[in-house]
C-alpha positions in Angstrom: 0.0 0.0 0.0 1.4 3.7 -0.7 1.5 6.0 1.6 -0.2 9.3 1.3 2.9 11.1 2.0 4.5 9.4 -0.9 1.6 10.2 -3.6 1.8 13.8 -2.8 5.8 13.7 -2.5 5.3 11.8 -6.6 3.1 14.5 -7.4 4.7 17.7 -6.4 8.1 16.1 -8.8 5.6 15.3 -11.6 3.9 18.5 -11.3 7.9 19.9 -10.7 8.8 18.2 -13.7 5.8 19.3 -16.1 6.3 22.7 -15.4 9.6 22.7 -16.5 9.1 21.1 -19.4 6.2 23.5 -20.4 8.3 26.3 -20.8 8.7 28.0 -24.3 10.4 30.8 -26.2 8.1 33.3 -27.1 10.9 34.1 -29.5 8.9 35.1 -33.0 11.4 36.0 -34.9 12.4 35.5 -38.9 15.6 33.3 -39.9 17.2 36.6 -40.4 17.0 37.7 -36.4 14.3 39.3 -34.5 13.4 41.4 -31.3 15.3 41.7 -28.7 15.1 44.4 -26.2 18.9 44.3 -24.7 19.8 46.8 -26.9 17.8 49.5 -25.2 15.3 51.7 -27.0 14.9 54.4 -29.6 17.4 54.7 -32.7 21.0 53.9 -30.3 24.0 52.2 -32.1 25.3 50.0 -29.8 28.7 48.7 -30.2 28.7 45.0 -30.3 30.9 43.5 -27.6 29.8 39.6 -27.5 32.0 36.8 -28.1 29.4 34.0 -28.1 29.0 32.2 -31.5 26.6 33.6 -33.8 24.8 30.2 -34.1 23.6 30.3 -30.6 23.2 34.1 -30.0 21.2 34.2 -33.3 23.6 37.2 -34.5 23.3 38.7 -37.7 27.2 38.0 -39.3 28.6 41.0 -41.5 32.0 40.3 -43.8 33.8 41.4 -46.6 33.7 39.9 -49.9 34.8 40.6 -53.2 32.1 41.8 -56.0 32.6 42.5 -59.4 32.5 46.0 -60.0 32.8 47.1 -56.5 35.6 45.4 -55.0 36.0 44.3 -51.6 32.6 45.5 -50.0 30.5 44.4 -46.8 27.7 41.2 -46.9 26.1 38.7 -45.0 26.2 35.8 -43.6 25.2 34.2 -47.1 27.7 36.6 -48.5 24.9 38.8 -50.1 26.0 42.2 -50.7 24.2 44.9 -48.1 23.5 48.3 -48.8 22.7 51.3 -47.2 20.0 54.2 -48.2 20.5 58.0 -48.3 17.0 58.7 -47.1 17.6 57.0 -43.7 18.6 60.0 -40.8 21.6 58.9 -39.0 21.0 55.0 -37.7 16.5 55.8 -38.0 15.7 53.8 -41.1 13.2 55.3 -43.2 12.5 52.0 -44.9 9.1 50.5 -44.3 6.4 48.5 -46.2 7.0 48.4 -50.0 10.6 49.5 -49.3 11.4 46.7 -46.8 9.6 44.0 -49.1 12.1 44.9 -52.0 15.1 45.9 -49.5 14.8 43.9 -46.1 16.8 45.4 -43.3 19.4 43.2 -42.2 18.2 42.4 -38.4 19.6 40.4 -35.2 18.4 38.5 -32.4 21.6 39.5 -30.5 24.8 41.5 -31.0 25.6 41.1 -34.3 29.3 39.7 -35.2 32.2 40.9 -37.1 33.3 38.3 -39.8 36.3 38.0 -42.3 37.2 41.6 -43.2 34.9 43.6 -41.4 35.2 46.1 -38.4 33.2 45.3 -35.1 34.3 48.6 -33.7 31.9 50.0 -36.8 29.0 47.7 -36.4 25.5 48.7 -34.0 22.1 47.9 -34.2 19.1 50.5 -34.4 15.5 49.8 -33.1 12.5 49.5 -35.9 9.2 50.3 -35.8 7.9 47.0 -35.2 11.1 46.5 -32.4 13.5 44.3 -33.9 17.1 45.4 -34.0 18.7 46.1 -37.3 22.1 46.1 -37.9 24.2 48.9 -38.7 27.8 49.6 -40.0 29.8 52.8 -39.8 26.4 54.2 -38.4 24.5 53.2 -41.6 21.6 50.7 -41.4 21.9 47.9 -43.5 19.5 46.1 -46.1 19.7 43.3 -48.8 18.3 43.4 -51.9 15.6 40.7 -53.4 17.3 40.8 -56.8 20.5 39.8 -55.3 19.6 35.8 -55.8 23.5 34.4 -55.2 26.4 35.9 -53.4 28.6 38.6 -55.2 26.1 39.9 -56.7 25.2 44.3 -56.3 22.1 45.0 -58.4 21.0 47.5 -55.8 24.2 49.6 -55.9 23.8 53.1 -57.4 20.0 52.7 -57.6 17.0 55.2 -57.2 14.6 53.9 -55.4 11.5 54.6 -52.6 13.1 58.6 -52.8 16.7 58.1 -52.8 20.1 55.9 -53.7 21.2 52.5 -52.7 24.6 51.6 -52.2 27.2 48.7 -51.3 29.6 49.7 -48.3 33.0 49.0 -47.8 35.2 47.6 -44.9 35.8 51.6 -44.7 31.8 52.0 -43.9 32.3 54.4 -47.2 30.2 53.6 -50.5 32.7 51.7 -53.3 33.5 54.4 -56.4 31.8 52.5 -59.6 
C-alpha cells in the first residue's frame, strides 16, 4: 500500500517536472534575427561587444567579400551584398512596407558579429518600428536586396529607389567608387 505522504511527494516532482518542461520561447522571430530588447530603446548604435557564437546568439554576421564591380565591400552571412539608403537619418531607417519587401533590413536576435574583413568597432544595431534590431555599419543601417539571388552579386548599388540611392559599403563604412 502507498503512503499518502509518498503520492503527494510523486506528485509535487511530476507536477515539478511538467512545469519545467512547459516552458517556451516566445521568441517570434524570422531566420534573419528578430526582437530583442537588450539593446535598449529608440534609434542607439550600440557597439557590439559579444563573443558567443553567432549560431547560438542568433547574431546577424557581416564580412567582406569581393564583388565585381565594386571590389571588396560588406555582406552577409550568405555573402549577399548589403547596402545602405540616403533617405535613412543617422542610424532611423526610413525603410518600411514596400521599401522593406524589395530591401529587407538586415536584423539580429543578439549583437551582431564581425566576420572576415569587417570592423566590429563600426558595427550597432538601431531599433524599428515594429522592435527588432537592425544592424548597422559605420552608423549606416543595412539592407539586402531581393534581386540579389547568389552571393557577389550588387544590383542594388547606385539605384534610385523609394526617394533616394542605394549603395554597397565598404570595410571603410564608405560607399565603393563605380
Amino acid at each position: 500500500m502507498i503512503k499518502a505522504t509518498t503520492l503527494g511527494a510523486l506528485g509535487l516532482v511530476v507536477a515539478a517536472l511538467a512545469i519545467a518542461g512547459c516552458g517556451s520561447s516566445s521568441d517570434s522571430s524570422s531566420e534573419a534575427g528578430g526582437g530583442g530588447g537588450a539593446y535598449g530603446g529608440g534609434s542607439e548604435t550600440t557597439e557590439a561587444a559579444t563573443t558567443a557564437s553567432p549560431e547560438k546568439t542568433g547574431a546577424a554576421v557581416v564580412s567582406v567579400a569581393s564583388v565585381p564591380k565594386l571590389g571588396r565591400v560588406i555582406v552577409d552571412a550568405q555573402g549577399h551584398t548589403l547596402y545602405d539608403f540616403h533617405k535613412d537619418k543617422g542610424t532611423t531607417s526610413a525603410c518600411y512596407g514596400a521599401c522593406e519587401e524589395g530591401w529587407p533590413p538586415l536584423t539580429t536576435g543578439s549583437a551582431p558579429q564581425a566576420g572576415e574583413g569587417a570592423q566590429s568597432s563600426k558595427l550597432g544595431t538601431t531599433k524599428r518600428k515594429d522592435g527588432t534590431m537592425q544592424v548597422t555599419y559605420a552608423g549606416h543601417p543595412l539592407y539586402t536586396f531581393v534581386e540579389d539571388k547568389k552571393p557577389g552579386e550588387a544590383n542594388g548599388n547606385d539605384v534610385s529607389a523609394f526617394g533616394a540611392q542605394w549603395y554597397a559599403l565598404e570595410a571603410s563604412g564608405s560607399e565603393p567608387e563605380d
